[in-house]
N, C-alpha and C positions, 0 to 999 in steps of 0.2 A: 327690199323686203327680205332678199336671202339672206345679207349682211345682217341684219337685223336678229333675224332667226337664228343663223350661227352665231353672232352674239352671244344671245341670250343663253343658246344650249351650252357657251361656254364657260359663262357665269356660273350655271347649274351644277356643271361639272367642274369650277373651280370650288364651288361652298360646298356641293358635298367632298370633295378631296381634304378640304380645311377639315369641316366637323369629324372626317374618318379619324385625321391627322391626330387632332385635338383629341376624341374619346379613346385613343390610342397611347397618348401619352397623359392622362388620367388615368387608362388604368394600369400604364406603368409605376406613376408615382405614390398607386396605393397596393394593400395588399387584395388580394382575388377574395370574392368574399368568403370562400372555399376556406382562407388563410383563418381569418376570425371568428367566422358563426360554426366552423364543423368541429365537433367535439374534440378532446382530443385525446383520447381513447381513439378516435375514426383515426384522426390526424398521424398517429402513433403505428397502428395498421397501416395505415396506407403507405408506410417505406416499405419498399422491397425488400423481401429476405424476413420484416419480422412479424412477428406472431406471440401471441398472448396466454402466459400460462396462467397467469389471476391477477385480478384487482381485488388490494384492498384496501378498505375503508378509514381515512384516517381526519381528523378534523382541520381546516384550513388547507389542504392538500388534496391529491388523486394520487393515488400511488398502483404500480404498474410491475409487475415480475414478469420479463418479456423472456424471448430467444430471438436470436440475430444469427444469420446466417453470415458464418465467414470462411475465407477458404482458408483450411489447412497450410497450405505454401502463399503468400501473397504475390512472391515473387513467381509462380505460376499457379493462377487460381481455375485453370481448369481441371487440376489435379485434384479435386476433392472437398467436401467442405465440413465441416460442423457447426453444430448448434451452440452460439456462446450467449449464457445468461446475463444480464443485464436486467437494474431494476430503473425505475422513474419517478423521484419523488415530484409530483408538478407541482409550483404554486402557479406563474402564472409565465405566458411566452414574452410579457413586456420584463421580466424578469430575468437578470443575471443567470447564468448555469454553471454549475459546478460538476466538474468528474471526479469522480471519487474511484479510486482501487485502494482495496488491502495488501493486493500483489500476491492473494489468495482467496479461497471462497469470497463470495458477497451474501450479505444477510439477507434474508426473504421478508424482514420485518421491517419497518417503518423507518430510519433512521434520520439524522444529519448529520455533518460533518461540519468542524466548527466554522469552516469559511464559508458552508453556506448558510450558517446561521448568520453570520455575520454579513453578509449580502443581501439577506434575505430571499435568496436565489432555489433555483429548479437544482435537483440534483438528479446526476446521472451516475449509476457505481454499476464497475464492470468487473465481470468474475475473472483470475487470470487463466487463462488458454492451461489445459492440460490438468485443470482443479475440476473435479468431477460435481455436476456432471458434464463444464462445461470439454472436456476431452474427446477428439478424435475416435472412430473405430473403425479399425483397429490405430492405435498409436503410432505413429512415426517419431519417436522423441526427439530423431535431428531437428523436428520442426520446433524446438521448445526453445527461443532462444531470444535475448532481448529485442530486435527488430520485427521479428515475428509478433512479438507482444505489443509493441510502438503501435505496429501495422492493426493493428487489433482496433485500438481505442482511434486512429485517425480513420479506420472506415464508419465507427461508431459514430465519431464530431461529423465527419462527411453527411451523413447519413440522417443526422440531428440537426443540425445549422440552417437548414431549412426553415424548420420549425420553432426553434428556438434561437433569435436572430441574433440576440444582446451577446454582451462579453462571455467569455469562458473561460475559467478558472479551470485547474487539476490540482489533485492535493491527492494524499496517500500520508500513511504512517510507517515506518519503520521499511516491510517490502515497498509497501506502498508508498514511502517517501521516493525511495529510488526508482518502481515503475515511475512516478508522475516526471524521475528526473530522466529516467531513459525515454520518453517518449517527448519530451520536449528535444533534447539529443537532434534526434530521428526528426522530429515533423513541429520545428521552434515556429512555424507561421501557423502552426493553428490556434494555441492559446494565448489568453492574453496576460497571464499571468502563474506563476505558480510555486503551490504553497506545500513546502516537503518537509514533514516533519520526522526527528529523530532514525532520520536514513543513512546506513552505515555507509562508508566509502572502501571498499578494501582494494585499495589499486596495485599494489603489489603482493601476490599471496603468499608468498613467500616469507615475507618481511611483516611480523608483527607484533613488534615492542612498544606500540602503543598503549596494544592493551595491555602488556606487562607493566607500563609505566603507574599505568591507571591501576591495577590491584594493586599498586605499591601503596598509595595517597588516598583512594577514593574511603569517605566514613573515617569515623575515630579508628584509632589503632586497635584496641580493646577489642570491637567487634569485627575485625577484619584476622585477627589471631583467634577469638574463636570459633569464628567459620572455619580457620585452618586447619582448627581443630577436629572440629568435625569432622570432617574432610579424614582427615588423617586417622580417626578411632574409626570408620567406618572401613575404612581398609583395612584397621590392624586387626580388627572384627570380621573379618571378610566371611570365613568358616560359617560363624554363626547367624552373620545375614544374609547371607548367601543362602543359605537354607529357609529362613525366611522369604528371601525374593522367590524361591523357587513355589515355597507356598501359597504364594500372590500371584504369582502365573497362574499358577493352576487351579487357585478358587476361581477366578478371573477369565479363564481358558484363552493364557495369551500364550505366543509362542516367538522366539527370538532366533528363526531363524536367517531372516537377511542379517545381523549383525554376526551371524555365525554359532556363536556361546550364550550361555547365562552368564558366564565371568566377563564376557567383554560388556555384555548391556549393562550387566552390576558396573563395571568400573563409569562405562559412560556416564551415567546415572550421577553416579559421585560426583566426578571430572566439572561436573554443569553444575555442580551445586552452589560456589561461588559467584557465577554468572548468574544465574536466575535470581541468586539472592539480590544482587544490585539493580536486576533490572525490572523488577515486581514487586519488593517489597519497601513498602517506606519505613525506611530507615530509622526515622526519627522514633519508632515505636518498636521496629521488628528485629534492633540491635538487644534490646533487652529480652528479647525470645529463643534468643541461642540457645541452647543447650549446653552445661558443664561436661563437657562430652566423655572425659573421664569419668564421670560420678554416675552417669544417668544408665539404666537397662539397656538391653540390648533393643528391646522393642518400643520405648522414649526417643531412642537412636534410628531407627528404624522406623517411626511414624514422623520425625521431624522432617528426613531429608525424602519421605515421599510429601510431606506437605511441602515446601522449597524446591525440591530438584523434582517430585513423581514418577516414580517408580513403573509405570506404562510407558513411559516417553519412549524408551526405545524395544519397546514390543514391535512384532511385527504389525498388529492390526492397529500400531499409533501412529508407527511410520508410512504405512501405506498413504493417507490420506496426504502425506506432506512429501512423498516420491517427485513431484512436479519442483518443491523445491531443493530436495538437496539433490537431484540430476545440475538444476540451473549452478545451485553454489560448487559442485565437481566439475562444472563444464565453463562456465563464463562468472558467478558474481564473487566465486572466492569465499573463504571460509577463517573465521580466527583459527588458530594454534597457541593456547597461549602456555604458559613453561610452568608454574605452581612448584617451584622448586619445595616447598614446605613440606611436600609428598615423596622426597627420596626417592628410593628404591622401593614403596609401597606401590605406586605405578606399575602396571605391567604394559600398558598399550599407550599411554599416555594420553594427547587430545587424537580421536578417529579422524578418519578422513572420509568425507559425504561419499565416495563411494562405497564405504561400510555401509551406508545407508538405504543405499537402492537395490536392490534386485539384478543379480549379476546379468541378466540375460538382456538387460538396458546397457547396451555400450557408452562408455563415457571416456571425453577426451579434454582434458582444458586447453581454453583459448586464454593465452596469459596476455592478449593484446586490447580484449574486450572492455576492460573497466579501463585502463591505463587511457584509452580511447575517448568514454566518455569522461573521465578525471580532466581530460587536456582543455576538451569542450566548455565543462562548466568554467574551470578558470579564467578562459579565454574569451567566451563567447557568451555566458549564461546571460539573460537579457527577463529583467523582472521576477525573479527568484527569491525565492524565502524560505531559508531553513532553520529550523528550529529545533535546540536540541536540550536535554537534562546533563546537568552537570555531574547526576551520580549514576547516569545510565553508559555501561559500558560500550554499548554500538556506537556512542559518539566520539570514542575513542579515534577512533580515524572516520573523517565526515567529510563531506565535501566541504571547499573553500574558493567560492568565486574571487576571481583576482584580479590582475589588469589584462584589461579586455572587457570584463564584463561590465552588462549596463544595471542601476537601478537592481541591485542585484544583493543578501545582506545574510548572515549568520548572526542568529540571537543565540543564549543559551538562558534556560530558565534555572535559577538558581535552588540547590534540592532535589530538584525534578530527575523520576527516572525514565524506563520507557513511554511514560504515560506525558511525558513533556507538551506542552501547546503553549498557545498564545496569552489564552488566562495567566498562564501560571509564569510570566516573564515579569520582572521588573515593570514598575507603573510606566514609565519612560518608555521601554521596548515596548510594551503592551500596548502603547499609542500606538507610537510608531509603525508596528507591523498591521493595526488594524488601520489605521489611515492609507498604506502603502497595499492592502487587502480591496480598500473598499475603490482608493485609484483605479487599480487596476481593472476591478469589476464595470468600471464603469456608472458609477453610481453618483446623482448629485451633488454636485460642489456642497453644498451647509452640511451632507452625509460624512462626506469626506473628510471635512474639516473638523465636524464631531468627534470623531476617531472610537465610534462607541456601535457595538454589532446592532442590525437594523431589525432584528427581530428575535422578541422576548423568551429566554430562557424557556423551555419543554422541559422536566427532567424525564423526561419518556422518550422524548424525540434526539433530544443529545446526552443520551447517557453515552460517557466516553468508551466504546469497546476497546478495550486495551486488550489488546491480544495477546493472554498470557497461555503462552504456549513453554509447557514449562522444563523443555530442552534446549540446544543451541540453537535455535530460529529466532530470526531477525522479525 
């Protein structure tokens, strides 16, 4: 009978051991209902560090202006932290994710970015470290540097991946081609693909006949001599626009003194006028809008090249807001110099150097090892990469070039196209291609994949392309 009994008790205690077993590995192989039914607004709160500055309303979506608690040094993060802005476009957690930076502010307003139009994916866009207000206080600026920024968006995908389990893209334009390329660099296992559009490469700073090569060729001749032109009456004019600029300061109430002078911010002004012109205006209409620079007023002369080059660019209350980036281009991403020989002896300072641009009391030292660094990486190593660039935009003058080593890895250029270059605007062929090699990566249905055509229907609200015209030397 005891035999019997202890049997039995061990029976009981083998089927409930099973059933533990069993409802144990159930609720491993699903998610917690927690994962499904809790909003995700809750779901979004409940990561440590963030917190909610507003939701708003947008149709098909939830969208999310948060802050994210990061520390200031990653490399020791007891040392301090800030508050870095981050927004959330949700559609849905069974859904692709995309990271997005500009590698400067991030917009508070609704946006997408075209690969995750093309996914039809969650987007995640993060302000860059030291753009106000995601900035430190008081600033430590040694903290402002490409691994610091990596470390940024990898506690972000940490932090997110939870919740948003599917593939993960990063994409950027111009800065932001190169943050999405520095931070694959830094931390290649955490996305699964990435898409860098018209992101300059400038691996030696020193050495830049790239883009001298490029104002040789780039546009008809005609309109590349009458920019010169301009260029050139605007100088020989100097006197009487210069008296002007000074007018515009001061209805304006700017003041130029981190560049030092009104004559070095006038020259500046000019110097960009070439550059801006290729990388903002289409061509195909904006070659006929030159100016006879010889024939036209001092104030025709004077109203063209603030519409083209603008005449704020290098005030102090314009450069302020862009301090975060010409620190980084003086210290690690390098800066063009390009030569304008067309300008003679009309030059007095020729191209500045981003330390004219900061605030002397910010120390600044270049790391000439920085880009050269990751230049070696992408060629060698870059693994599902996509860059894409405009044939008549000068930052592609020197671009990155994955090479051997690299996997699945591809350089398009869109033909025409300037700063504003993407994937629409490539040849029909590439235009497949990179969205097929987009939607791969995303992880998205085979028959999707093989469509090679974006998963969700054109917004002109939601993707109007913000082309960052920023109308000085910034990338």
């Amino acid at each position: 009978m005891r035999n019997a009994l202890r049997w039995l008790l061990a029976l009981v205690v083998l089927i409930g051991t099973a059933t533990t077993a069993t409802a144990a590995t159930a609720a491993q192989a699903r998610p917690a209902a927690a994962d499904t039914e809790t909003d995700i607004k809750d779901r979004l709160l409940a990561v440590p560090g963030m917190s909610l500055v507003e939701e708003k309303p947008y149709t098909g979506y939830r969208y999310f202006v948060l802050n994210y608690t990061q520390p200031v040094d990653h490399r020791h993060p007891s040392e301090g932290t800030f508050q870095q802005r981050i927004t959330v476009l949700h559609k849905d957690v069974s859904r692709p994710t995309v990271m997005f930076t500009s590698g400067y502010n991030v917009s508070t307003n609704p946006g997408r970015s075209e690969p995750t139009r093309i996914v039809d994916g969650n987007q995640v866009s993060v302000e860059y470290r030291y753009f106000t207000p995601s900035r430190p206080a008081p600033a430590d600026w040694s903290k402002l540097d490409i691994w610091q920024a990596a470390s940024d968006q990898h506690a972000i995908y940490q932090a997110l991946k939870p919740i948003y389990g599917k593939n993960w893209l990063t994409t950027g334009g111009s800065k932001g081609g190169m943050t999405a390329t520095y931070y694959e660099r830094f931390y290649p296992r955490d996305m699964d693909g990435v898409v860098a559009y018209v992101a300059p490469n400038d691996v030696v700073n020193n050495e830049d006949s790239a883009y001298d090569d490029f104002f040789k060729t780039v546009g008809p001749k005609e309109c590349r001599e009458a920019l010169q032109n301009v260029q050139r009456e605007t100088l020989v004019r100097r006197d009487a626009l210069e008296a002007k600029y000074a007018d515009y300061l001061k209805a304006n109430n700017y003041t130029v003194d981190t560049v030092g002078s009104l004559d070095k911010a006038y020259e500046a002004t000019v110097l960009d006028l070439v550059w801006g012109f290729w990388q903002y205006q289409p061509s195909q209409t904006a070659c006929a809008q030159v100016p006879d620079a010889a024939t036209v007023s001092d104030q025709a002369l004077f109203d063209y090249v603030d519409e083209v080059g603008g005449w704020s660019s290098y005030a102090d209350q314009a450069l302020e807001r862009y301090t975060p980036y010409y620190y980084q281009a003086g210290t690690q991403l390098g800066s063009p110099d390009i030569k304008q020989p067309w300008l003679g002896d009309l030059s007095r300072y020729g191209y500045q150097p981003p330390r004219n641009f900061v605030p002397r009391s910010i120390p600044m030292t270049f790391q000439p090892s920085a880009m050269r660094d990751v230049d070696t990486w992408v060629r060698h190593h870059a693994t599902r990469m996509l860059y894409v660039y405009g044939s008549n935009d000068p930052w592609g003058a020197e671009r990155f070039r994955p090479g051997q080593g690299s996997v699945d890895s591809y350089v398009l250029t869109a033909p025409g196209a300037n700063h504003g270059a993407n994937v629409a605007g490539l040849k029909a062929d590439d235009k497949a291609f990179a969205t097929e090699r987009i939607l791969k990566w995303a992880g998205v249905s085979a028959p999707a994949v093989q469509a090679a055509k974006p998963l969700a229907p054109y917004d002109a609200k939601l993707d109007k392309r913000d082309v960052k015209r920023d109308l000085s030397l910034r990338p």
